[in-house]
ZADREN-565705 format. One record per residue: x, y, z of N, C-alpha, C in turn. Coordinates in steps of 0.2 Angstrom, whole numbers, plus 5000, padded with zeros to 4 digits. Atoms other than C-alpha are relative to their C-alpha. Example, Ala and Ser with C-alpha at 12.3 -4.5 7.8 and 13.67 -1.06 7.14 Angstrom:
# ZADREN-565705
500449945000506249785039500450065000 499649944999506849955036499650055003 
END
This chain:
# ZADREN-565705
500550054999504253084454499749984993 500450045005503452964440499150044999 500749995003501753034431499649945002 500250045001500352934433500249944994 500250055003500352864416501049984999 499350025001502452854417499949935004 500250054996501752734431499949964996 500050045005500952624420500249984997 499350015004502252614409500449955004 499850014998503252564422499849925002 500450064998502152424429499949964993 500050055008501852364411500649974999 499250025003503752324409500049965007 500150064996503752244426499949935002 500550065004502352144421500449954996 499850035006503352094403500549945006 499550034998504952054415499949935006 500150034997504351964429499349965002 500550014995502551944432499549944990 500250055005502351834415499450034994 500249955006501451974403500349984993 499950045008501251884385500050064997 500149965005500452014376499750085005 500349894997500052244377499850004994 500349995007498952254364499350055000 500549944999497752404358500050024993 499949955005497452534345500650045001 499449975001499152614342500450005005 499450024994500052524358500549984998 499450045001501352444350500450094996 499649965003502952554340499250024994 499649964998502952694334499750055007 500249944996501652804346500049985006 500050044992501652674361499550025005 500549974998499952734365499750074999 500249925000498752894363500350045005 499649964995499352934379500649975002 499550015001500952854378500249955008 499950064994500752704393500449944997 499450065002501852584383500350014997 499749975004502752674375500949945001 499250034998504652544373499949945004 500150055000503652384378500149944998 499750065004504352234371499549964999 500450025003502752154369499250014998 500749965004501652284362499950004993 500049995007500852284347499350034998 500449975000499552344337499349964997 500650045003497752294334499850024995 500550005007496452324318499550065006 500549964994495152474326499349974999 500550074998494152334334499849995006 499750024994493752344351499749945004 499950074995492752204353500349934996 499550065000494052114344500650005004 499249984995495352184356499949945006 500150024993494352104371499849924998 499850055005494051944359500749965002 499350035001495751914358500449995006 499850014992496151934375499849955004 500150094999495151794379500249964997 499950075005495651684366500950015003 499350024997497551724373500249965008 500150024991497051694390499949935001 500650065001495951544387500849954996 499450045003498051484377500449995005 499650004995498751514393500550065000 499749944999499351694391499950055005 500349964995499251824402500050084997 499849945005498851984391499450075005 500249944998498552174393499750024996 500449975005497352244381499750085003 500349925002496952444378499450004997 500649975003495252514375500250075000 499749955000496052664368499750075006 500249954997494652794377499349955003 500650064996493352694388499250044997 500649985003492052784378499849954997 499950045005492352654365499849915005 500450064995491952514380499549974998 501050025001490052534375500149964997 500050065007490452434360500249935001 500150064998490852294369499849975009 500250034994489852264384499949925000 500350075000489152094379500649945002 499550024997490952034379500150005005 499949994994491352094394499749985006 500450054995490052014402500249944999 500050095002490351834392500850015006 499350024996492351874402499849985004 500450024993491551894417499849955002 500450064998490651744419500549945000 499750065003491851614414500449955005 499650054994492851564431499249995002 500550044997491151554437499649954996 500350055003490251464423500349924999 499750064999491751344426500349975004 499750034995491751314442500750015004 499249985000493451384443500749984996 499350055003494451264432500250054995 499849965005494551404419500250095003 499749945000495451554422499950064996 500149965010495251724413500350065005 499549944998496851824418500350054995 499949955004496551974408500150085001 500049934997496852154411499750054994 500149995004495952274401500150105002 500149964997496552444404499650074995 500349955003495752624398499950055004 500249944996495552804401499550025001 500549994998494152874408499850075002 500249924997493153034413500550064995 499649955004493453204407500550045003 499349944998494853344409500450024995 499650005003495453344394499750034993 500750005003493953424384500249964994 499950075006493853254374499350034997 500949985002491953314370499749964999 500450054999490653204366500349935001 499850055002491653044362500649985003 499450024997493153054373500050025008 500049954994492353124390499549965004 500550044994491152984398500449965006 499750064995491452884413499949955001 500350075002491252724415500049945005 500150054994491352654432499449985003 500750024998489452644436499949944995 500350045006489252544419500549935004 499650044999490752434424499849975007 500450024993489952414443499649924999 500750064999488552304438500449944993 499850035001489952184428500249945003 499750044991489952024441500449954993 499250055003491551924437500550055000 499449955003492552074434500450065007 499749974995493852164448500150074995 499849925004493752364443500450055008 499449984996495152474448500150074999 500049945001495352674448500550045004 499749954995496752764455500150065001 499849925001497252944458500650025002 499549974999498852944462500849964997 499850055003500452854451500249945005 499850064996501052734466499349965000 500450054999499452674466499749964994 500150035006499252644448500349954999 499450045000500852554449499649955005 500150044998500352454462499249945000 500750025003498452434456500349944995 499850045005499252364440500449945001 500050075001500252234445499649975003 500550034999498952174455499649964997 500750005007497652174440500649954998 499650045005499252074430499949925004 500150094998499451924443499249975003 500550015000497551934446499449934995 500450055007496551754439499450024997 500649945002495051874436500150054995 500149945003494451994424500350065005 500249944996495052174429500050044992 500149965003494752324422500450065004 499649944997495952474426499650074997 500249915005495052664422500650035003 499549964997496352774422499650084997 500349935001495852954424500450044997 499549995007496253044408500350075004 499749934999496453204418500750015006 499550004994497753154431500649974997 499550055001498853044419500750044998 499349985001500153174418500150055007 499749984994500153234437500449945002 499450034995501653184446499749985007 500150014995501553094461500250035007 499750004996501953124479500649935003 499550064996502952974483500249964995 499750055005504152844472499749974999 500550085002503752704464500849975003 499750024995504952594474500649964993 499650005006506752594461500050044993 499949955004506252744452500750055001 499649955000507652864449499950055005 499949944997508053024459499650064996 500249955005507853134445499449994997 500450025005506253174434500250004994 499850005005507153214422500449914996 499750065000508253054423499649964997 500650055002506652954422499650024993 500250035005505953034406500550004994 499549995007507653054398500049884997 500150094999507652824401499349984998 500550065004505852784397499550034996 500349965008505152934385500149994993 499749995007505252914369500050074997 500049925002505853074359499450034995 500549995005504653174347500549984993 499550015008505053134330500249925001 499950065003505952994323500449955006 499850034994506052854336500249914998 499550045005506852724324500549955002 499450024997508252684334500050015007 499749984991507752724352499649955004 500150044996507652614364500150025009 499849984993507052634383500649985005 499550044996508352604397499550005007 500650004994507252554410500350005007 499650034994507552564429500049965005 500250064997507552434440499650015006 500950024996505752454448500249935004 499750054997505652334461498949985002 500650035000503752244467499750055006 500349944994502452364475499249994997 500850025001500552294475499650045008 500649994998499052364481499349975000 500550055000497852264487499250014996 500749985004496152254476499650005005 500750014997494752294486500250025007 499849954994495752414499500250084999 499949935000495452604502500550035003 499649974997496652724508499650055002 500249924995496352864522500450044999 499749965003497053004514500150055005 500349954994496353124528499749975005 500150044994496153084544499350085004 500349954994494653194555499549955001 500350014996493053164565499350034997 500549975003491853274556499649974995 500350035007491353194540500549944997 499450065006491853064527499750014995 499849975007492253094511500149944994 499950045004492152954499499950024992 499749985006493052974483500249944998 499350015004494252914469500150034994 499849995007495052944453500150075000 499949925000494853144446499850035007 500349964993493853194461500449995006 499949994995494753134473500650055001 499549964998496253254474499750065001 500449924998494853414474499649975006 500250014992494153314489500350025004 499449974995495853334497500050095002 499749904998496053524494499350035004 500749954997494053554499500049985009 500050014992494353454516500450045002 499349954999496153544518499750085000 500349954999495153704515499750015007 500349984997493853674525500149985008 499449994993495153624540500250075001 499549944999495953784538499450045002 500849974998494053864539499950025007 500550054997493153784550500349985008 499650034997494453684560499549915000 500250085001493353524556500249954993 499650045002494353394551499649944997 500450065005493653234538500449944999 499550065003494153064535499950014990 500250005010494253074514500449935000 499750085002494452884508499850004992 499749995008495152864490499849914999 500150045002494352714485500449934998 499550045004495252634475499849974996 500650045004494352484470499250034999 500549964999492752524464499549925001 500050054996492552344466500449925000 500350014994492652234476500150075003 499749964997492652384487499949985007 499949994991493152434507499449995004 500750004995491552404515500250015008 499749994993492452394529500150075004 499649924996493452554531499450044998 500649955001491852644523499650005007 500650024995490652564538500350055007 499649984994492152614551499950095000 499749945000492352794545499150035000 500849984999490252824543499850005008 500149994995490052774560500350025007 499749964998491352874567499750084999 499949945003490953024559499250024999 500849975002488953024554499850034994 500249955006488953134539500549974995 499650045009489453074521500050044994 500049955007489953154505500349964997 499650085005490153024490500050074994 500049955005490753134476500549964993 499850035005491153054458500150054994 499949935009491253144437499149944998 500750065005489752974432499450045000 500649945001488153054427499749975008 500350004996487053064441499449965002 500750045001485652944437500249924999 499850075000485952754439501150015004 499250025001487752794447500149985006 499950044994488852714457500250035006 500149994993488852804473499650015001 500849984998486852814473500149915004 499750064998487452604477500250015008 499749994993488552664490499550035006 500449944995487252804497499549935004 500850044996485752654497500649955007 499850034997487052554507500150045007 499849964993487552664520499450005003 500749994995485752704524499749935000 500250044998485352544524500249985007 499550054996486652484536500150065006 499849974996486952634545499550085001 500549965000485352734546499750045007 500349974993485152764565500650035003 499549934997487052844567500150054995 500149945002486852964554499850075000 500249934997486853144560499350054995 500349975006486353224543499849934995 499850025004485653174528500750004995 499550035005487053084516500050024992 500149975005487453164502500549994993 499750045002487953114484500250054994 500149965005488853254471500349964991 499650045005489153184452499950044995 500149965006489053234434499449995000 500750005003487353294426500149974996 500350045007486353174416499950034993 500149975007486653244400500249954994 499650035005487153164383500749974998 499350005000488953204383500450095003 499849924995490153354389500450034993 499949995006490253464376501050054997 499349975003492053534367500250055005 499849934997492053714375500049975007 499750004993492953704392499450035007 500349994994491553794401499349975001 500650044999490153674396500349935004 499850044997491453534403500150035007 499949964992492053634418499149995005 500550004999490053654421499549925001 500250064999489653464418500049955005 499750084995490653354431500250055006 499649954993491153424448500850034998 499349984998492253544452500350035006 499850004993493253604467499450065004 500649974996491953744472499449995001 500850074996490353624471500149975005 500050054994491253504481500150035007 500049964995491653644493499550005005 500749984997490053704496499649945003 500650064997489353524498500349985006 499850014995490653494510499850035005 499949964993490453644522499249975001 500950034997488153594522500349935004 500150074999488553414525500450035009 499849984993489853494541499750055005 500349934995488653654548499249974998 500550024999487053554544499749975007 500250044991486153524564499849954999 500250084999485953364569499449985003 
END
């Protein structure tokens, strides 16, 4: 099975082949390194920018705005903050035009931590992104839906933004990418490049076939009765194991919904699975102060105030500065699998 960010790669070449991808442009996306994290690595229309990122986001409109349709890197979405003002001017421009102008850019970027990036490599950035109107923002957690996130984002006439979760981008997937090879090995011998001298190597790509995920639809990961579980991106996989626990526990079973979108998002499948179930656990890495599930929480209690059993409950990172180098001040920062636990089992044995 394909890595997430092997995914990416993959959808980016698809992108070039079919879906009319002009430009993959970033800090150090084009030959030789094909990325910090190696998402383009063998891309035929990667190159490399000046370290600039709000001339990356710049240029992106000014390719769009010629009638290109390009992919721009912000190597670590830390580096974002530097161009919010941009990101706003993107956002506005189908609407400031009525519609007649288009702005089909994709901008993608990693995000969150797992990887002790320390102060400067370790923020999240989907609350900030939230309050972006004009702009589709996108987060997966598992590589098919990367894959199919990104082409989406590609033939989208909207701003997107893709975060990809730096700490998931080299888990393997549970299921193909639809024309991925048998083998893993197959797959990184064809579209990894080797260390060293990469002068003469050229990917052999396989013939990936179309597999879109709708913007602005979640997946029900877990299916129960008990609770709902709203996630994406890093946390959502430790949502998985702490429902799966606390089934094997307990015997009470949880809807967990993997977002996806962060928006537009599932309003729908949210509303269905709250009022099924009565108890909520929104669990994110975003600091805990202005974020985007405290959004989600005010809505829930707005909308669904009179069938909720327990208070709704939101766990996320501490508001702090940044998350610092040593492993146990990160580990301590952002949720981990034994907070979410615990907050699962209250939210399930709390009376009604």
């Amino acid at each position: 099975m394909a890595t997430l960010v092997q995914a990416v790669r993959l959808a980016l070449h698809y992108g070039e082949e079919h879906l009319g991808v002009t430009d993959i442009f970033g800090e150090d996306v084009g030959p030789p390194l094909g990325g910090v994290f190696t998402a383009t690595q063998g891309l035929k229309t990667a190159w490399n920018s000046p370290l600039d990122e709000r001339g990356i986001i710049g240029t992106a409109m000014g390719i769009a705005y010629a009638g290109g349709r390009p992919v721009a890197e912000i190597q670590f979405c830390d580096y974002g903050f530097n161009t919010i003002d941009l990101l706003k001017v993107a956002g506005n421009q189908r609407w400031a035009s009525a519609g007649n102008f288009d702005m089909p850019i994709v901008v993608m970027t990693p995000s969150g931590s797992g990887i002790r990036g320390s102060l400067y490599h370790s923020h999240s950035f989907e609350s900030w992104a939230s309050r972006l109107a004009g702009w589709k923002i996108v987060m997966p957690s598992n590589p098919l839906d990367a894959y199919g996130l990104m082409l989406s984002a590609i033939v989208d006439p909207n701003p997107v933004l893709v975060l990809l979760p730096k700490a998931l981008l080299r888990v393997r997937g549970e299921q193909k990418i639809p024309g991925e090879p048998d083998s893993e090995e197959e797959l990184k011998a064809r579209i990894d490049a080797p260390i060293g001298d990469r002068s003469n190597w050229k990917p052999r790509w396989p013939d990936v076939q179309p597999y879109y995920v709708p913007i602005g639809a979640a997946a029900l990961v877990r299916e129960g009765d008990e609770a709902t579980v709203i996630s994406y991106g890093r946390t959502l996989p430790l949502c998985i194991q702490a429902a799966d626990h606390l089934a094997h526990e307990t015997g009470k079973r949880c809807d967990v919904l993997d977002l996806r979108s962060i928006f537009p998002y599932d309003w729908k499948a949210i509303s269905a699975s709250v009022r099924k179930t009565g108890r909520v656990l929104i669990v994110n890495e975003d600091t805990e102060v202005t974020n985007y599930g405290e959004h989600l929480l005010r809505r829930i209690i707005d909308e669904h105030f009179y069938e909720l059993l327990v208070r709704p409950r939101l766990i996320a990172g501490k508001h702090v500065p940044g998350i610092g180098l040593n492993q146990v001040y990160e580990q301590n920062t952002v949720p981990q699998l034994p907070l979410i636990q615990d907050a699962l089992r209250a939210v399930l044995t709390e009376e009604a």
